[in-house]
C-alpha positions as CSV (number, residue, x, y, z in Angstrom):
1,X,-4.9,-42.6,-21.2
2,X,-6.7,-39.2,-20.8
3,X,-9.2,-38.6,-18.3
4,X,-12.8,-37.1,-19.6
5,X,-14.2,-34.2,-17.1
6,X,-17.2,-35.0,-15.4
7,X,-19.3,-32.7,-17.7
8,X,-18.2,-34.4,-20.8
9,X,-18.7,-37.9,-19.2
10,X,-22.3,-37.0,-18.1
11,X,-23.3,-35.6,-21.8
12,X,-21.8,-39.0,-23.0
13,X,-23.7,-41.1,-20.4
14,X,-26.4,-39.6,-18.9
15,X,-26.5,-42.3,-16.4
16,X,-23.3,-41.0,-14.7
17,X,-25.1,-38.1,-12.7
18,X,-23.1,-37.0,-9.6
19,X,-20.0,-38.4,-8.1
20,X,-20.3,-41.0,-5.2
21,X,-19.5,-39.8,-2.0
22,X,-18.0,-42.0,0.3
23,X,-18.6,-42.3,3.7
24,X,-15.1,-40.2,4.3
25,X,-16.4,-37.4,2.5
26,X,-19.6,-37.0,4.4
27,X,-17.6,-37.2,7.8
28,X,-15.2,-34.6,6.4
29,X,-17.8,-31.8,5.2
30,X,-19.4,-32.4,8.6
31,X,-16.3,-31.2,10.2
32,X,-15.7,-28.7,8.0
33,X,-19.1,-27.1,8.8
34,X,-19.0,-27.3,12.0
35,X,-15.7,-25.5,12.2
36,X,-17.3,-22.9,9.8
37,X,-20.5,-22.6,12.0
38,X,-18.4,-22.1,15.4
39,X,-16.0,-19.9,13.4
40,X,-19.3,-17.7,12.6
41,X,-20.4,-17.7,16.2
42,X,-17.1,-16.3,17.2
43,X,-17.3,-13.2,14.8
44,X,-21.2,-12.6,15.5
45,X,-21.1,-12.8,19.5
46,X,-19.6,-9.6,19.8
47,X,-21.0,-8.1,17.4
48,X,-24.2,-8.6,18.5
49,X,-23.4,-7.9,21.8
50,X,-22.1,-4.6,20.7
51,X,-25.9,-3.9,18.6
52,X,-28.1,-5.0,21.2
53,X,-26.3,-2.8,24.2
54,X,-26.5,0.4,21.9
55,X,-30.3,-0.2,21.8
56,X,-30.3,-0.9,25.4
57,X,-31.1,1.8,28.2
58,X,-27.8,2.8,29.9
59,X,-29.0,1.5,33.3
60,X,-29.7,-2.0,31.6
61,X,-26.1,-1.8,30.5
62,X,-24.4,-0.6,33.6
63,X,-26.2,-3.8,35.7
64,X,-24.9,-5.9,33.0
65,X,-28.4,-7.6,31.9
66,X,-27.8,-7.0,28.1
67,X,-26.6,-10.4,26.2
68,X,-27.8,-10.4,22.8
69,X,-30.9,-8.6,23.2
70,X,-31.5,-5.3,23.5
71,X,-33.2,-4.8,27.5
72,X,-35.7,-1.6,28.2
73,X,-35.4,-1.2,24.0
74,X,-33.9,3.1,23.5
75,X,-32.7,5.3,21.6
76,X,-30.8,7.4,23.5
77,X,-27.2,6.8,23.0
78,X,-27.9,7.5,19.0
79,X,-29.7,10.4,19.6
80,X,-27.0,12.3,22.4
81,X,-24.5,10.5,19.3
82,X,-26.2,11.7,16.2
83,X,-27.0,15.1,17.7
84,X,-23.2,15.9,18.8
85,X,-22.2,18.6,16.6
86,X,-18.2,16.9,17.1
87,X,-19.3,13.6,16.0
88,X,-21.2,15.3,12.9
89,X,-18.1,17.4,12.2
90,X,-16.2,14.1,12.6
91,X,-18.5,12.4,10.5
92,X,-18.0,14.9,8.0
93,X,-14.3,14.6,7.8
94,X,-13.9,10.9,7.7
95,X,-16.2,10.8,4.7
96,X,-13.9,13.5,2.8
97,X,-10.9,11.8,3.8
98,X,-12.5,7.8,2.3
99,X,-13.8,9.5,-0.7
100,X,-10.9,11.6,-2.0
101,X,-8.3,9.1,-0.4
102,X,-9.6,6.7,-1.8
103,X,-9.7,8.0,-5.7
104,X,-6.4,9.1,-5.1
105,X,-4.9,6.0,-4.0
106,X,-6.6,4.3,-6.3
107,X,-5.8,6.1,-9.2
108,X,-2.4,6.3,-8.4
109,X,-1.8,2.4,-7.7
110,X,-3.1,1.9,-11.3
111,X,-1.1,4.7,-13.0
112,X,2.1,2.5,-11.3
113,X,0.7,-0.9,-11.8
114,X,-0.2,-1.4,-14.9
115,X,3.3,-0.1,-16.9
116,X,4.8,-2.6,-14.4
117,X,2.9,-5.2,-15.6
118,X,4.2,-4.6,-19.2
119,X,6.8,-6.3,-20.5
120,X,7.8,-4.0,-22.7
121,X,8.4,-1.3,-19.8
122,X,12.5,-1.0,-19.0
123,X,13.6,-0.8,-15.4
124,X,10.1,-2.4,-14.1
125,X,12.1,-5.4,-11.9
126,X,14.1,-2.5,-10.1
127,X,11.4,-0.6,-9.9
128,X,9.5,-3.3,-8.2
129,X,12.2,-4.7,-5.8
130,X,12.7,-1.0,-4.7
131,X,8.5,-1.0,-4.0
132,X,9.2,-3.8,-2.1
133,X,12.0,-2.7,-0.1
134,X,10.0,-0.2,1.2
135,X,7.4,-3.1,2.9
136,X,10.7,-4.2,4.6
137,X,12.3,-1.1,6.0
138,X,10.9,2.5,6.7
139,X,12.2,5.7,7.3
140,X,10.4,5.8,10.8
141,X,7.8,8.4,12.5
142,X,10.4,11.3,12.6
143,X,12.1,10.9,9.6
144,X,8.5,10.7,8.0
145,X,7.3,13.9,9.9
146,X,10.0,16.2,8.8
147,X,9.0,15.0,5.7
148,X,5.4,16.0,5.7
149,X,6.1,19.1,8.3
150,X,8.6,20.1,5.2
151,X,5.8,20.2,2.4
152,X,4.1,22.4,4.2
153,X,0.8,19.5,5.2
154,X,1.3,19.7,8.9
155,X,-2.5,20.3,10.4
156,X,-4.3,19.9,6.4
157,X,-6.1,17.6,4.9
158,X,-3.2,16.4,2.9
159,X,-1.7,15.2,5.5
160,X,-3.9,12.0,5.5
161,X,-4.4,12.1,2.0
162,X,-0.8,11.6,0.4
163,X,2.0,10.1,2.9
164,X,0.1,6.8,2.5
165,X,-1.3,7.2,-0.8
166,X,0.2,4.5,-2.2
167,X,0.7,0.9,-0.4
168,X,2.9,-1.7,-1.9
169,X,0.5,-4.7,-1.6
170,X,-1.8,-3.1,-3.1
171,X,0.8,-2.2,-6.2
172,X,1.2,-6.2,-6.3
173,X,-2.4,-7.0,-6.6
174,X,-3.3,-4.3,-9.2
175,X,-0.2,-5.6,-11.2
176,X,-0.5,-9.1,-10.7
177,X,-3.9,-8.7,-12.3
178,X,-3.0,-6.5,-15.3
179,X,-0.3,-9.3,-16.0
180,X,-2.0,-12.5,-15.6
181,X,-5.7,-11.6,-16.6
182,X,-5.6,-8.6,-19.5
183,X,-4.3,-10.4,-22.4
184,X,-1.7,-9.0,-24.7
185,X,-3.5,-9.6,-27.6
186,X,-5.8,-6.8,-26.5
187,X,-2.4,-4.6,-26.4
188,X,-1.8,-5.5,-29.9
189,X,-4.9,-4.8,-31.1
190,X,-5.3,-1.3,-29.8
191,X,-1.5,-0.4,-30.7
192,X,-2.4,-1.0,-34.3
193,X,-5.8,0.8,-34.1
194,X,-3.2,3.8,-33.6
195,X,-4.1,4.2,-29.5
196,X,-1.5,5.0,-27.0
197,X,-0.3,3.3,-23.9
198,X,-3.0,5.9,-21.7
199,X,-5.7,5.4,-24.0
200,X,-5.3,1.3,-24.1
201,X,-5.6,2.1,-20.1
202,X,-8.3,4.2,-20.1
203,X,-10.3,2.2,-22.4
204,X,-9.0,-1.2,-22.7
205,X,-7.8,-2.4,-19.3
206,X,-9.8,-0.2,-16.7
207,X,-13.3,-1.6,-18.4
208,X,-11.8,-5.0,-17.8
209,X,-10.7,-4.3,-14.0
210,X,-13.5,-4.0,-12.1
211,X,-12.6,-6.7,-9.9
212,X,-9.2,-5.4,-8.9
213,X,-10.5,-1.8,-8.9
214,X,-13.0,-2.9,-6.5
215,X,-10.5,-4.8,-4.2
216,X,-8.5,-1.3,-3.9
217,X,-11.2,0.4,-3.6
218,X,-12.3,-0.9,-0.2
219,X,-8.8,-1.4,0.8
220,X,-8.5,1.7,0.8
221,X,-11.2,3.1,1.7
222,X,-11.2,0.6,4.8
223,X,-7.6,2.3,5.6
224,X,-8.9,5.7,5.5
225,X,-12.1,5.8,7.2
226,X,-9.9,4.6,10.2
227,X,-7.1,6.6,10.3
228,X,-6.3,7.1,13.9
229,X,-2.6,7.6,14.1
230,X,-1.7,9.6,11.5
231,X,-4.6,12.1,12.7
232,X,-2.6,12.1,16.1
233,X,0.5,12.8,14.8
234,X,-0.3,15.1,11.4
235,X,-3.7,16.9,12.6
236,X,-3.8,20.0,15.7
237,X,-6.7,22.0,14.9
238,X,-10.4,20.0,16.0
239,X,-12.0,20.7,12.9
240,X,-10.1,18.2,10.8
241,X,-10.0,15.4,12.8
242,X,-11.6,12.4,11.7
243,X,-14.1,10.2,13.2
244,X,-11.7,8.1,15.1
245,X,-10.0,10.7,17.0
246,X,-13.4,12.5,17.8
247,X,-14.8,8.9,19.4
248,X,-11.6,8.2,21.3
249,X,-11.7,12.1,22.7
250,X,-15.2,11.6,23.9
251,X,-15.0,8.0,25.4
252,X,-11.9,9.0,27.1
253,X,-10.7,12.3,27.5
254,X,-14.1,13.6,28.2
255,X,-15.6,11.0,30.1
256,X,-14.5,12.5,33.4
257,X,-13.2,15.7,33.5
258,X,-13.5,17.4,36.4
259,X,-14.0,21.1,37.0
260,X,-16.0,21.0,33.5
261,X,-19.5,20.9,34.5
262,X,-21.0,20.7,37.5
263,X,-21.4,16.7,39.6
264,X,-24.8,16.1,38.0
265,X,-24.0,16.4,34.5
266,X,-20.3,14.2,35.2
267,X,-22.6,11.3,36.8
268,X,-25.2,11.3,34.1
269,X,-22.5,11.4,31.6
270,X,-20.6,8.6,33.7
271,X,-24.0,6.4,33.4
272,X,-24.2,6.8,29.9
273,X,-20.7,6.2,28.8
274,X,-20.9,2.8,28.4
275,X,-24.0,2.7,26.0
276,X,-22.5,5.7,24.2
277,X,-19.9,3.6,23.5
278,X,-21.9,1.0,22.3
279,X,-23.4,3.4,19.6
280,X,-20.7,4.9,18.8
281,X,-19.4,1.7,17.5
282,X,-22.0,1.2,15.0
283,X,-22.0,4.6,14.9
284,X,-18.8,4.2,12.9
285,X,-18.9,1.0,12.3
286,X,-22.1,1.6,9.7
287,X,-20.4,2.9,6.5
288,X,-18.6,0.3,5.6
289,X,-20.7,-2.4,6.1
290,X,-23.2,-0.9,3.7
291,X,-21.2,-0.5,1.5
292,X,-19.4,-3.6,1.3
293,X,-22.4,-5.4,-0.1
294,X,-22.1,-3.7,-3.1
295,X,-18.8,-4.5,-4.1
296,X,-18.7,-7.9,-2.5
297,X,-19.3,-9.7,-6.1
298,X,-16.1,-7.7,-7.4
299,X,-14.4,-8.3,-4.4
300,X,-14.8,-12.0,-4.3
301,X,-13.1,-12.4,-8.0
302,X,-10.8,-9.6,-7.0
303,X,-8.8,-11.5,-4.5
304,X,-8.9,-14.5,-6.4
305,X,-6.4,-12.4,-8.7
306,X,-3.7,-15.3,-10.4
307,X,-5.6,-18.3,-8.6
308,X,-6.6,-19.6,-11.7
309,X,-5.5,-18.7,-15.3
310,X,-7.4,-20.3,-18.0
């Protein structure tokens, strides 16, 4: 005997209005929302923490009287931030490197995904255990060096653009989701209109992607706005580093260097390294949680790629 879904049931008998929760179920969601509220608490503490010591004055910080308040309420820390000509510059670059690194990678995952996806394409499950060989075993830091040192990107921009163009997980999801939610019906349809493979891609699939494009997008363009090491290893000249490595050269290499200025400028910068640091973070911290708002619709159905095919 067949079981009716709860929609069809209702229309058939209006009486039948929500299910019955038994007292189990009550106990369990109030579990389950606890957990979830101290969960929440965990993430937010320190994040607040961090927000109301950057408004704080530096003395307030120092004596240790900020909790999640901001104490003697200033501006200070963002202003000596915003006004540092490094952190611009850093700024600067970091925002080249998510932008173009991004489209790159981006465009790049799809142009592998999605003949991988298609059946028709010879060679794709070699192709694909090779990709994910690669998640397994590396070539290392100086194998990859002379690498990038011999295609000439030692100290450019490319540096941080191409060696990690391309990651494998994100090859998975972006195929995944050309295999289990584009239909090949839609292939069919667009072969016999007379279009090619590129332009079934270009105006077919992508139109239909915006989930998955959306999911790489801010994977990537998480990754790249903070790139630390390979800016370490890849980058010598000051003017292309990114954010990251401009924060950590001020918070630490800076914070005390002696013979640089004279005592009264090292203890005023001493005082006011911790709430520098404070503003930095959010400092940094600020472009991507603007921007994830945007996306987060796409994102949501984006990693719910092959959950649930109907």
């Amino acid at each position: 005997m067949s079981v009716l879904p709860l929609s069809r049931l209702r229309r058939r008998n209006p009486a039948v209005t929500k299910v019955r929760e038994t007292a189990g179920d009550r106990m369990f969601m109030i579990v389950v929302t606890l957990m979830l509220v101290v969960v929440l608490a965990v993430v937010l503490a320190p994040i607040v923490f961090i927000v109301a010591s950057s408004f704080s004055s530096a003395d307030a910080v120092n004596a240790g009287r900020v909790s999640f308040w901001p104490v003697d309420f200033s501006l200070h820390a963002y202003h000596v931030a915003l006004t540092n000509s490094q952190v611009l510059q850093g700024y600067y670059n970091s925002l080249i490197y998510a932008v173009a690194g991004t489209a790159i990678s981006v465009t790049l995952t799809v142009a592998i995904a999605y003949p991988l996806s298609r059946k028709t394409f010879y060679g794709r499950n070699v192709i694909m255990t090779l990709l994910i060989f690669t998640m397994l075993f590396s070539g290392g830091l100086i194998p990859t060096y002379m690498v990038v040192q011999d295609l000439g990107m030692i100290n450019t921009r490319w540096a941080l653009l191409i060696p990690n163009a391309i990651g494998v997980w994100q090859v998975i999801i972006a195929r995944t989701f050309f295999a289990t939610s584009i239909p090949d019906e839609l292939h069919e349809a667009a072969m016999l209109d007379g279009a090619s493979e590129l332009r079934t891609l270009r105006s077919v699939v992508l139109p239909l992607s915006k989930p998955v494009l959306a999911v790489l997008a801010l994977m990537y363009a998480i990754f790249q706005w903070n790139t630390y090491f390979d800016a370490l290893v890849y980058l010598k000249d000051t003017d292309l580093y990114p954010l990251q490595i401009v924060l950590r050269n001020m918070l630490l290499l800076n914070a005390n260097r002696p013979g640089s200025v004279d005592l009264a400028q090292q203890m005023e910068g001493l005082r006011l390294a911790n709430v520098l640091r404070y503003a930095l973070i959010v400092v940094s911290s600020l472009p991507v949680l603007l921007i994830y708002p945007f996306i987060a619709r796409h994102f949501t159905k984006g990693v719910m790629v092959g959950a649930v095919k109907g």
